[in-house]
C-alpha positions, 0 to 999 in steps of 0.5 A: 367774684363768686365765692368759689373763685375767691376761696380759690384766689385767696390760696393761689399765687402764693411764694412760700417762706424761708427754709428757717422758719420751716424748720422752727414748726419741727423744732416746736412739735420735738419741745411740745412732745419733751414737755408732755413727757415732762408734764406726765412724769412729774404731774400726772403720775401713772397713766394706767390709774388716771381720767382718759379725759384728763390725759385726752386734755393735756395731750391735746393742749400740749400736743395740738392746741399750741401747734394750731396757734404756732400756725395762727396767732403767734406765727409772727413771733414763732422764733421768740416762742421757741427760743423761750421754750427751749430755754425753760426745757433747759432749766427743768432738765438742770433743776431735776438733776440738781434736785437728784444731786441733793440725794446721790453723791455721783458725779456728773460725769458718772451720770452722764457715763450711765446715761450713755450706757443705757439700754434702750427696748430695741423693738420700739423707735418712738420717734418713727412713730411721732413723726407719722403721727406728727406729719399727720396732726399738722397736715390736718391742721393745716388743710383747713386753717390755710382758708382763714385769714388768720394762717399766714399766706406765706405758709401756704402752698406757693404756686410754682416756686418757693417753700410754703410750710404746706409743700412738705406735706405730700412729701412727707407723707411718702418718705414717712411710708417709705419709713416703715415699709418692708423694703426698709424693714428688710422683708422680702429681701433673698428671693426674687419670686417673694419681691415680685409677690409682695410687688403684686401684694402692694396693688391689691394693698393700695385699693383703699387710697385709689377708693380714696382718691376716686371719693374726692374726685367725684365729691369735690366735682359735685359740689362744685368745690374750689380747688387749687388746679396747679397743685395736682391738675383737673383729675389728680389728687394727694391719694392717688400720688400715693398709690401710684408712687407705692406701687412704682416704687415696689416694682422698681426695688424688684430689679434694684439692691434695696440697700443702695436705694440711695442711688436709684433716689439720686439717679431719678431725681438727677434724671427728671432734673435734666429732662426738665432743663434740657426738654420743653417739660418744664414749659409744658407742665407749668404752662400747658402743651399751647403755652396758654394754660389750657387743661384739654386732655388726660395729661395736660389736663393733670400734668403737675400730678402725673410728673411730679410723681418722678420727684416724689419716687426719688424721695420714697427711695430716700426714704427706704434707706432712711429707714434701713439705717434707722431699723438697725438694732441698737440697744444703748444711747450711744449708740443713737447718739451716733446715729444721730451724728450721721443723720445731722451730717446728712442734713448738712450735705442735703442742704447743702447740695440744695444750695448749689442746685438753686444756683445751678438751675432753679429754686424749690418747686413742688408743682414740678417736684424737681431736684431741689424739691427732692433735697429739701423734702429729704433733708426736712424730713431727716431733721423733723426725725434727728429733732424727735430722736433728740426730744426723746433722748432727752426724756431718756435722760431725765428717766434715768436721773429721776427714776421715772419711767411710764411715759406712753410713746416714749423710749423704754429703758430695759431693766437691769438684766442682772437684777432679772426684773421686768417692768411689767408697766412699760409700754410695748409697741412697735414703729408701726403703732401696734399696742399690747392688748395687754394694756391700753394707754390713754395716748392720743400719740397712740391713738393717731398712729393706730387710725392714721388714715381714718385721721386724715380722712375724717380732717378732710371730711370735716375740711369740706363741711367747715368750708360749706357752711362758713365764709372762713375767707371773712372770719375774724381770729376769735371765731377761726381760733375756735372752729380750729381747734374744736375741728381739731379736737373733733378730730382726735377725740374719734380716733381716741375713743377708738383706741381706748376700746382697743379697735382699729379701723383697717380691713385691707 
């Protein structure tokens, strides 16, 4: 067998992992992003006076590193991991109040009560940020660890049915866009010639995913590049779902009330669900228009990718109102607090709902992204945000029991206004990644979030040139151990360097 087929067989027929041991990925990136916090408050001291290189080391290893062996090396006892770190968090967070206990006489209701009662900056939602930054790192991780033995099959892509670790990836990315888009953030919303203008925008806007997607075409055909085709057919790719979904998607909220975006979300999935139980669509995506698998024409050709954009359309819709209800001003923790209440609900009644439609008509598919798929992504998606809502909640509170405040890419806590003070060192940014040119923090959380694409660009560069010159199929753990993780601080030390010198690659 050739090494093109075999690469090839070697990441196909595949049928995924639980729905648990999906979610511990998530529950380890919020524990990793709670002990970097931890780590810089407590060892570091001001980031403003400390090494890039230092701070580059430990985001790394707190942030990168123990994700890439999450994935390899200790995927098989992930849960202990987990459970352990979890339990050690726990015990740090109660010795630094015991320890605050020693030189306060309140109580701890009364901490607790100003804990509660904390303002938060109202124009910076971290945990937006992370998990951008986070669906990021871990897809890029993953595009390149999934052709080494040493990452778990059953993490990968499964071929028609089933929850691979990766087969959240493109979907995430859209309800991660969909996030922070202006539909969520409420632009555009009185006029109709400004919805239909910014529609218009979103073409010219998307030019650089279509250059994209169009780069991949012709480069993975001319080196002969092995492919996994039932992922998104001959022609299609990751970057074209996602310029074609945008654009969809803008038009569509041209004619639909922006706040009920849930409904139109419902309605399409529901839709596509019952075309494919009802209609010969199912048999003809997964199996082509001769039942035999044949690719000839445009559509058969790229089925998967052409039909799956319905599914991948309801999620960005949920993912306008998810972003809606999250960009409402709030200004204590109570108030998250409560909000994260009704993420965790919605959670409960997606999965739930997920449930019943496996029963009622077929399991996860992310060929065919059909209503399961919808229902799984989205409720993913809102708990890799309630968890990262709860790791910075918890940050929160060890800022307010310790004093310590100057943590980049962290919740900033308002001075008390009738002191009329200004915290001049407190990080200033927005959802979207935008920094203060006033002052550069050396974050690698930063860094990602301001170059994200050129991120996910430069992984699949490097993707392809690992792949080209080493038999990663044949590597030993030793040797993928090491090329993961110096493609992975490749990957980072770029888009750090970029940040620190306070330059973003964006020209459209």
């Amino acid at each position: 067998m050739a090494q093109k087929e075999f690469k090839e067989a070697f990441i196909s027929n595949l049928s995924g992992t639980t729905l648990t041991e999906n979610l511990l990925g998530l529950i380890l990136s919020a524990l990793c992003v709670t002990y970097r916090g931890l780590v810089l408050m407590y060892f570091v001291g001001e980031t403003t006076t400390s090494s890039w290189k230092r701070l580059l080391l430990i985001d790394f290893i707190v942030l990168v590193a123990s994700l890439v062996l999450s994935c390899t090396v200790l995927s098989d006892v992930l849960h202990w991991v987990v459970l352990v770190l979890a339990a050690i968090l726990m015990l740090c967070v109660f010795q630094i109040y015991n320890r605050r206990k020693q030189h306060s006489h309140q109580h701890l209701k009364e901490v607790i009560g100003s804990f509660l009662e904390t303002s938060l900056d109202v124009n910076y939602i971290p945990f937006v940020t992370l998990f951008r930054v986070f669906v990021n790192i871990k897809t890029g991780i993953s595009i390149l660890a999934v052709d080494f033995p040493i990452f778990p099959r059953r993490y990968a892509k499964a071929e028609t049915y089933g929850t691979g670790i990766m087969d959240f990836g493109v979907a995430a990315f859209v309800f991660a866009n969909a996030l922070v888009s202006p539909e969520a953030r409420q632009k555009n919303k009185n006029k109709l010639h400004s919805k239909f203008s910014y529609a218009v925008k979103q073409i010219i806007a998307v030019w650089p995913l279509v250059f994209l997607g169009l780069a991949r075409l012709i480069s993975v055909k001319a080196v002969d590049y092995h492919e996994h085709v039932s992922e998104y057919g001959l022609y299609w790719n990751f970057f074209f779902t996602l310029a074609v979904v945008r654009i969809l998607s803008s038009f569509l909220m041209i004619l639909w009330p922006v706040r009920s975006s849930w409904i139109l979300s419902a309605s399409i999935a529901i839709c596509y669900q019952l075309l494919l139980e009802t209609t010969n669509l199912k048999q003809f995506i997964l199996h082509g228009s001769d039942g035999k698998g044949t690719r000839v024409g445009f559509i058969n050709a790229n089925r998967e990718g052409l039909f799956s954009m319905l599914g991948h359309i309801s999620i960005y819709m949920a993912g306008v109102q998810a972003g809606i209800y999250i960009m409402k001003k709030r200004t204590l923790v109570i108030d998250w607090i409560k909000a994260q209440g009704c993420l965790l609900m919605s959670i409960l009644i997606l999965w739930l709902l997920l449930h019943v439609c496996e029963a009622l008509t077929e399991p996860v598919s992310r060929r065919m992204a059909n209503l399961s798929f919808v229902l799984w992504t989205v409720g993913q998606s809102l708990f890799f945000l309630m968890i990262h809502m709860l790791a910075e909640l918890v940050l929160v509170f060890v800022k307010v029991i310790s004093g310590i405040s100057n943590v980049p890419s962290s919740w900033n806590i308002l001075p008390d206004s009738s002191q009329h003070r200004t915290d001049k060192t407190l990080l200033r940014s927005s959802s979207l990644g935008k920094v203060d040119k006033t002052t550069i923090h050396f974050c690698l959380i930063e860094a990602v979030s301001r170059n994200q694409l050129l991120f996910f660009l430069q992984s699949n560069i490097l993707t392809g040139l690992v792949n080209l010159t080493i038999d990663t199929v044949h590597s030993n753990t030793f040797i993928s151990l090491f090329v993961l993780l110096l493609y992975m601080f490749c990957n980072c030390v770029t888009v750090y360097m970029l940040h620190i010198n306070d330059i973003t690659l964006k020209f459209w």
